[in-house]
KEKE-3310 file (N, C-alpha, C; in steps of 0.2 Angstrom, whole numbers, plus 5000, padded with zeros to 4 digits):
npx = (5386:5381:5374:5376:5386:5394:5404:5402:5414:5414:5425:5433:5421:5412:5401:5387:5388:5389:5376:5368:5372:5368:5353:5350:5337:5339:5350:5352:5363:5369:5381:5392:5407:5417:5431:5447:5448:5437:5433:5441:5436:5421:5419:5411:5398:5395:5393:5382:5373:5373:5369:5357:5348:5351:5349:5359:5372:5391:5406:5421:5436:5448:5460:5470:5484:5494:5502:5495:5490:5486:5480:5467:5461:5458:5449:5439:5436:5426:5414:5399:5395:5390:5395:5398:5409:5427:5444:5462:5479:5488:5502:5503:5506:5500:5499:5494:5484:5475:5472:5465:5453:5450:5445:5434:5427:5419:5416:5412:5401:5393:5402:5415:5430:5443:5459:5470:5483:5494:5494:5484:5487:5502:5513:5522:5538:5536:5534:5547:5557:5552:5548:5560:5555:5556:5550:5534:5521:5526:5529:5515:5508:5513:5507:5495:5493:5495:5484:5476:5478:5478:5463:5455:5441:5442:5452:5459:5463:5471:5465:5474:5477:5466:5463:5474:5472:5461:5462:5472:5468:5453:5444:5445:5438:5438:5441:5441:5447:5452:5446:5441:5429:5427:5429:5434:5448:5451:5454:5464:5461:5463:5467:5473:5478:5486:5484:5473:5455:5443:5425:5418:5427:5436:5424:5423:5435:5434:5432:5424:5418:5418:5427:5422:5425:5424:5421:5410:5404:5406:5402:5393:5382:5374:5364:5366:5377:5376:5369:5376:5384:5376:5374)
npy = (5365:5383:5391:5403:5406:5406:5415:5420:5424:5434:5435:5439:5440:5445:5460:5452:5441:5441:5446:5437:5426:5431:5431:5418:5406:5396:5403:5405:5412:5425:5436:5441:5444:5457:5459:5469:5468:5470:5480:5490:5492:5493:5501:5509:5509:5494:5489:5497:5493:5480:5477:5482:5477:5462:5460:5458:5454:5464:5459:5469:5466:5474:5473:5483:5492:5504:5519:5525:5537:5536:5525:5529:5539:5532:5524:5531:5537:5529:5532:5529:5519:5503:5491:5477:5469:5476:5473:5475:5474:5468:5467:5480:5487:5492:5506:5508:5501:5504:5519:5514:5509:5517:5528:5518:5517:5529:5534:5522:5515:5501:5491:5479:5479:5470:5461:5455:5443:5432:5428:5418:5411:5409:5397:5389:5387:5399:5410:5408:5412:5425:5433:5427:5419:5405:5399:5399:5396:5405:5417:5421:5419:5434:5443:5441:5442:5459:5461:5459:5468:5479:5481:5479:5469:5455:5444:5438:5423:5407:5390:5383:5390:5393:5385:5391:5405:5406:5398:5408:5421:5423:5436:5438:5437:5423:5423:5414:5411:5402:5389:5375:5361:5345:5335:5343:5345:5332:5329:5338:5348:5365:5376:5391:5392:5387:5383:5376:5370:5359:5366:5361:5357:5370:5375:5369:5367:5380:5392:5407:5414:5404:5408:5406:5403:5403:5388:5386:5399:5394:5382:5369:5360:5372:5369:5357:5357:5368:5360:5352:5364:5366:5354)
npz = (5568:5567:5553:5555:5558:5550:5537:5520:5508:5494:5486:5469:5463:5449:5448:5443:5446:5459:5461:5456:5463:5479:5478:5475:5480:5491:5498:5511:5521:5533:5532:5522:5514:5510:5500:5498:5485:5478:5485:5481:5466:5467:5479:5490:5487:5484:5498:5502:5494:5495:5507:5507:5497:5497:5511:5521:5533:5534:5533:5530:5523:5524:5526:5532:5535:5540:5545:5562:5560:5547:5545:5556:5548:5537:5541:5547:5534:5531:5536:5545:5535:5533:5541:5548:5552:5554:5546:5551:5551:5562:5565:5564:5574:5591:5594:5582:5580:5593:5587:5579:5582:5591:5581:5577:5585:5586:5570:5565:5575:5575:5573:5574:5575:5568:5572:5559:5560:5553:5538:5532:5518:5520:5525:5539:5534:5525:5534:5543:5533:5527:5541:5549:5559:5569:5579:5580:5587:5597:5590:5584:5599:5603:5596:5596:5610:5609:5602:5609:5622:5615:5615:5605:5594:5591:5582:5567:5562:5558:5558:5564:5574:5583:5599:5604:5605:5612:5623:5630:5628:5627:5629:5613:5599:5585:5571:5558:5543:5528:5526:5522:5514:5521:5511:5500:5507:5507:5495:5492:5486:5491:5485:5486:5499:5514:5528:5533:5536:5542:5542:5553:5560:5563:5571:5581:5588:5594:5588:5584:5571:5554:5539:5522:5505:5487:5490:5496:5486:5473:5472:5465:5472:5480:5491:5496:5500:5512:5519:5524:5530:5541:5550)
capx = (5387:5377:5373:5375:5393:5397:5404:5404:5417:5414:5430:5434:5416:5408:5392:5383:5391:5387:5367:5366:5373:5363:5349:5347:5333:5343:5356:5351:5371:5370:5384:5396:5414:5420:5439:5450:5449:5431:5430:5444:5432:5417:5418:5404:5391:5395:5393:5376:5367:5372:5362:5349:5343:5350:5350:5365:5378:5397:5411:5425:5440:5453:5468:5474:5491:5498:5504:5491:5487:5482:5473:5464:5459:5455:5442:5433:5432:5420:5409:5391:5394:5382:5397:5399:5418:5435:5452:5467:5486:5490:5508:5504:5509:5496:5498:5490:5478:5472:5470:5461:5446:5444:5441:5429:5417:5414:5414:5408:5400:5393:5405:5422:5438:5448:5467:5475:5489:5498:5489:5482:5493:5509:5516:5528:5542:5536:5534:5554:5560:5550:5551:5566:5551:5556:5543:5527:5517:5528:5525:5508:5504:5514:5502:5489:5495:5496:5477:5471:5481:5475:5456:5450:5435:5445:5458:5459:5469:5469:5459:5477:5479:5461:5465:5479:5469:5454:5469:5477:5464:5446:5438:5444:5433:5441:5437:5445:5447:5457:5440:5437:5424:5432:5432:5439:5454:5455:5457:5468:5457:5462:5468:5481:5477:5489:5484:5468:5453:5436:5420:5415:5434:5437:5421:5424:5441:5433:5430:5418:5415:5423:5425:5422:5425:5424:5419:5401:5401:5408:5396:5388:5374:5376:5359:5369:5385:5372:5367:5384:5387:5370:5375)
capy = (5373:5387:5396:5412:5406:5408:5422:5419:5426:5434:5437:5435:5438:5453:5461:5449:5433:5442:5445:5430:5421:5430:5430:5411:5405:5393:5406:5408:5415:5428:5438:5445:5445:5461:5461:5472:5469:5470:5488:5495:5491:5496:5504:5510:5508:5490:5488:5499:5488:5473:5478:5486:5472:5458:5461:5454:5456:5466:5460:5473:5464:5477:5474:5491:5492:5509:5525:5526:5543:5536:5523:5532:5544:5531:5523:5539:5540:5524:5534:5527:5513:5496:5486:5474:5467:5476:5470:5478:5471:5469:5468:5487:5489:5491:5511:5511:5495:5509:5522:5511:5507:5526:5530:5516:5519:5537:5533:5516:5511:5495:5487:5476:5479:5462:5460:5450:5439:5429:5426:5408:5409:5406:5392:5389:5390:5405:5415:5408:5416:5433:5437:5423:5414:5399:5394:5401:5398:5409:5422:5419:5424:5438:5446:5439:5449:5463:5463:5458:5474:5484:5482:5476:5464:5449:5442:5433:5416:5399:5385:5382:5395:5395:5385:5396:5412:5407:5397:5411:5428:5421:5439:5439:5433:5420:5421:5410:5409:5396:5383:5371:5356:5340:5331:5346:5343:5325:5329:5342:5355:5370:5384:5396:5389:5381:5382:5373:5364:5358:5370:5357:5357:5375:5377:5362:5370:5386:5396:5411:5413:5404:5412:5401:5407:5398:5381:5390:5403:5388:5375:5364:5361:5376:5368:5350:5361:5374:5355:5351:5367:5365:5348)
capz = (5569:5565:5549:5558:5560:5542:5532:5514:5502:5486:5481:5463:5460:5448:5451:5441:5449:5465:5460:5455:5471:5481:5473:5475:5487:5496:5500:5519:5524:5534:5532:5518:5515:5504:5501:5495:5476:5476:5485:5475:5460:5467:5483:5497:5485:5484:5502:5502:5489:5497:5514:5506:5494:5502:5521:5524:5539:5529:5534:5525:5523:5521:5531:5531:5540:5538:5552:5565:5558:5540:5549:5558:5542:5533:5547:5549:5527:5532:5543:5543:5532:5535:5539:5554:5553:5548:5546:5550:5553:5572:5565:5563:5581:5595:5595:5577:5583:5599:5585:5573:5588:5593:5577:5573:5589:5584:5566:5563:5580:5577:5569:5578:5573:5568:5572:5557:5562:5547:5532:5528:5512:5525:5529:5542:5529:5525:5540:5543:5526:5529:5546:5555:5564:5570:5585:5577:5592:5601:5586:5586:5605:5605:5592:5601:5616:5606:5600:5615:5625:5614:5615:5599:5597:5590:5578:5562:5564:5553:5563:5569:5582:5587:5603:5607:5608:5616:5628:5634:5628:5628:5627:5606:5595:5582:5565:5554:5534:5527:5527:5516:5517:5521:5503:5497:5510:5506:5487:5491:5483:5495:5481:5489:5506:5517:5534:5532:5541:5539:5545:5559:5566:5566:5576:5587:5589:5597:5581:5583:5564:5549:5531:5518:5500:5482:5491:5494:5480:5465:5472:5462:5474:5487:5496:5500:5504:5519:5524:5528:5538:5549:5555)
cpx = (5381:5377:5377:5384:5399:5397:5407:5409:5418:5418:5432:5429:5414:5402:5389:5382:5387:5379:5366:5365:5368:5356:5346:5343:5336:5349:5353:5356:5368:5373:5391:5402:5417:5425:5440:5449:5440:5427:5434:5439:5426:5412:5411:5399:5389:5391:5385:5369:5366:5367:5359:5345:5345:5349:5352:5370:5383:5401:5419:5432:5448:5461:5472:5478:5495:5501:5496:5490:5483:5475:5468:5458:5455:5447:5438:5431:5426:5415:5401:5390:5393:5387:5398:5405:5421:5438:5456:5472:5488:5497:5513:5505:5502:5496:5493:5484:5471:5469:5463:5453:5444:5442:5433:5423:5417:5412:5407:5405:5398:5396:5412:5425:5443:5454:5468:5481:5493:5493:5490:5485:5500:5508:5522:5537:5544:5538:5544:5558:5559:5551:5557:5561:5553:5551:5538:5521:5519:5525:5519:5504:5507:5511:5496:5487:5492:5487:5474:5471:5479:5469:5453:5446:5438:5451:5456:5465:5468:5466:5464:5478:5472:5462:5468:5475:5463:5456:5469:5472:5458:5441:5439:5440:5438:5438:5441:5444:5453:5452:5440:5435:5430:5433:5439:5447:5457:5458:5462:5465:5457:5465:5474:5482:5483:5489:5478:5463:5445:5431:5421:5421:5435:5432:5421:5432:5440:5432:5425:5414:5420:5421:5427:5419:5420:5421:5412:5400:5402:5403:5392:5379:5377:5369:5363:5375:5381:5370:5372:5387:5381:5371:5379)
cpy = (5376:5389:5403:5414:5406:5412:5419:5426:5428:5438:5435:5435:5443:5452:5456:5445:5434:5444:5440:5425:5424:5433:5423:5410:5403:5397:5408:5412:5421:5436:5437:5445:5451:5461:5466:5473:5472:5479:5494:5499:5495:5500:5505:5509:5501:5487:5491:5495:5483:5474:5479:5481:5467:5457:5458:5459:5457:5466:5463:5470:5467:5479:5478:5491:5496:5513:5526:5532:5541:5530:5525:5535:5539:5524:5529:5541:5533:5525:5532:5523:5505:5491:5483:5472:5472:5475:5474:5474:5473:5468:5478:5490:5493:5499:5512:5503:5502:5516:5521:5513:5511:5527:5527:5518:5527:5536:5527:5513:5504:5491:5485:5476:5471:5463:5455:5449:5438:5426:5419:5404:5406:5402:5392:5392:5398:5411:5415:5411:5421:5436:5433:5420:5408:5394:5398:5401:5404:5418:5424:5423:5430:5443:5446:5444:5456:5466:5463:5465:5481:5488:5481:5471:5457:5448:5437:5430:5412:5397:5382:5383:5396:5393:5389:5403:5411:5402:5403:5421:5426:5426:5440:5434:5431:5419:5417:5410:5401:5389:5379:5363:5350:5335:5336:5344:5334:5325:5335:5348:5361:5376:5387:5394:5387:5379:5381:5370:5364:5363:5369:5355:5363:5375:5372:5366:5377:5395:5399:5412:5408:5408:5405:5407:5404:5391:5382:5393:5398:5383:5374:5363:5362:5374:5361:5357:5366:5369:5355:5355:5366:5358:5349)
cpz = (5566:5561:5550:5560:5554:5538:5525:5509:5496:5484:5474:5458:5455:5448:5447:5444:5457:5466:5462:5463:5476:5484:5474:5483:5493:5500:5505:5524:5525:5532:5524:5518:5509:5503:5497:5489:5474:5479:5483:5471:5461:5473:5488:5493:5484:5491:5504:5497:5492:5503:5511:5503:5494:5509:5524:5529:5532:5535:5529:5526:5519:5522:5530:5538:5536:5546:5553:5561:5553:5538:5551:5552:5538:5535:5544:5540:5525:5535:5541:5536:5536:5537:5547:5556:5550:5549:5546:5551:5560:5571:5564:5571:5586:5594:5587:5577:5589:5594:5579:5577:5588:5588:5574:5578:5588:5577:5563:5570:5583:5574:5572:5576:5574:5568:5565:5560:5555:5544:5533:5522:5514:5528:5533:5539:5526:5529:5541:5537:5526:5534:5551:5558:5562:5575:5581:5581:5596:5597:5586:5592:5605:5599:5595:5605:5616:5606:5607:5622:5620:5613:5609:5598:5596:5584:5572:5562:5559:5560:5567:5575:5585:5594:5606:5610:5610:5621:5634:5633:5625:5625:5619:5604:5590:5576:5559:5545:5534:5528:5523:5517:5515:5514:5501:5500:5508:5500:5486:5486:5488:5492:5482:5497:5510:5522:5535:5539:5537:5544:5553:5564:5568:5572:5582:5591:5594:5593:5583:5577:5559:5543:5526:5510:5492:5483:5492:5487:5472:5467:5468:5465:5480:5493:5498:5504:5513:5523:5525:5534:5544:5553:5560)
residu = (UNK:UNK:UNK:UNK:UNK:UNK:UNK:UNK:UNK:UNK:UNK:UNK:UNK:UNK:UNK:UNK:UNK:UNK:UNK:UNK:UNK:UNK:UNK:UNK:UNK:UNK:UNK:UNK:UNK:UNK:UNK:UNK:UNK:UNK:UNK:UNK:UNK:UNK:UNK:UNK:UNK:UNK:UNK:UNK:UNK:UNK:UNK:UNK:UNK:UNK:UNK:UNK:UNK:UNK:UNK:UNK:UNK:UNK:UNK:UNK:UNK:UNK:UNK:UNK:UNK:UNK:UNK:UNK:UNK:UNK:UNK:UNK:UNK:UNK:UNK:UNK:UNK:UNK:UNK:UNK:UNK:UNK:UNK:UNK:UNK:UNK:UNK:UNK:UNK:UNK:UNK:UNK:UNK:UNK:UNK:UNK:UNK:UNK:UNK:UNK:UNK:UNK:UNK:UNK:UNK:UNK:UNK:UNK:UNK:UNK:UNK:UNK:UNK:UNK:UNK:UNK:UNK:UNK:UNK:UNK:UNK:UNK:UNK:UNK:UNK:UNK:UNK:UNK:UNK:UNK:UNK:UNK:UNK:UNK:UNK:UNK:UNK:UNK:UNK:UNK:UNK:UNK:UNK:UNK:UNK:UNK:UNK:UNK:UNK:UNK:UNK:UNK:UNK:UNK:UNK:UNK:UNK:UNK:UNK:UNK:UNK:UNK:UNK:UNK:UNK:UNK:UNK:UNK:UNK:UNK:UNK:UNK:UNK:UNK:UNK:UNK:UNK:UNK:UNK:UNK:UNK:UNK:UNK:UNK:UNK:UNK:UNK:UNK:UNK:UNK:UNK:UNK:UNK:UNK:UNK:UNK:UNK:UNK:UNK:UNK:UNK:UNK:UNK:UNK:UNK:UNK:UNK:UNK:UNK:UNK:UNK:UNK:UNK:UNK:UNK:UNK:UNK:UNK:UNK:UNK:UNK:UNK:UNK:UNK:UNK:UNK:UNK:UNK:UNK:UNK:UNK)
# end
């Protein structure tokens, strides 16, 4: 796989943590993952530094799922920010999915609008205790559906459902969290994760991007870890 096919995760991190990382020579990752906690904390400015003095792609990871109106509003309070991806909830129903998009091509033009699905923290069990899901594939497409009917550029899935949506809705792009290098998986080191894989499966799998978190930013040695995804 590619490098360019890697979004790193600095969630959990603070500004120092986040100099420091990247900061390091060997840090050739592209692209950025900003979540929620970290643009509470430190907002548009956070997102303006990181382009500015490292010249990284921003993925904004804000799964905003409210009324198509407050969506909309709060797209448009992102206007001309340096960001390449953002997350919304495609369980927020395609009318505020359709509002999200308008807003972002006037506001944010070069940046893709991501469907989330079901978090990578749900397991089966889960999904059946929160919403009655009992097929999960069948769940699954009919979000899919949803994203793909309503024109957004792609979907956030585990590395389960990749197949699936590049199956049955090819033009989404598939970007997957939920990564972790295959020792980690053997040792069972995957966090809060449950719906798992290794880099080199997701992308084999039909993975547009993966996001990889703590297995990059915690590394020991993140020059073997960058050899590992380039093979």
């Amino acid at each position: 796989m590619s490098l360019k096919q890697t979004i790193v995760a600095l969630d959990q991190m603070s500004l120092d943590e986040i100099d420091l990382f990247l900061s390091r020579p060997e840090n050739t990752l592209p692209t950025v993952k900003i979540g929620l906690e970290l643009f509470v904390k430190y907002g548009a400015d956070l997102v303006h530094k990181i382009h500015r003095d490292y010249k990284k792609k921003i993925f904004l990871d804000l799964k905003l799922h409210d009324i198509p109106i407050t969506v909309e509003r709060a797209i448009h309070s992102l206007k001309n920010l340096p960001i390449d991806f953002l997350t919304i909830h495609i369980s927020g129903g395609e009318e505020m999915l359709k509002a999200a998009l308008k807003e972002a091509r006037l506001s944010i033009p070069e940046c893709k609008i991501l469907g989330v699905s079901f978090l990578t923290s749900l397991e089966d069990a889960d999904l059946e205790k929160i919403f009655g899901i009992t097929n999960t594939k069948e769940a699954f497409t009919r979000l899919f559906n949803i994203a793909d009917t309503s024109g957004i550029d792609g979907v956030i899935c585990s590395p389960h459902e990749i197949s699936l949506v590049k199956k049955h809705y090819p033009r989404l792009l598939a970007i997957t969290p939920g990564i972790r290098f295959r020792d980690e998986i053997d040792n069972q080191k995957t966090q809060d994760q449950k719906r798992v894989a290794s880099p080199k499966d997701a992308i084999n799998s039909g993975a547009d991007f993966v996001v990889i978190g703590r297995s990059l930013t915690k590394a020991q040695n993140l020059e073997e870890r960058l050899k590992e995804l380039a093979n």
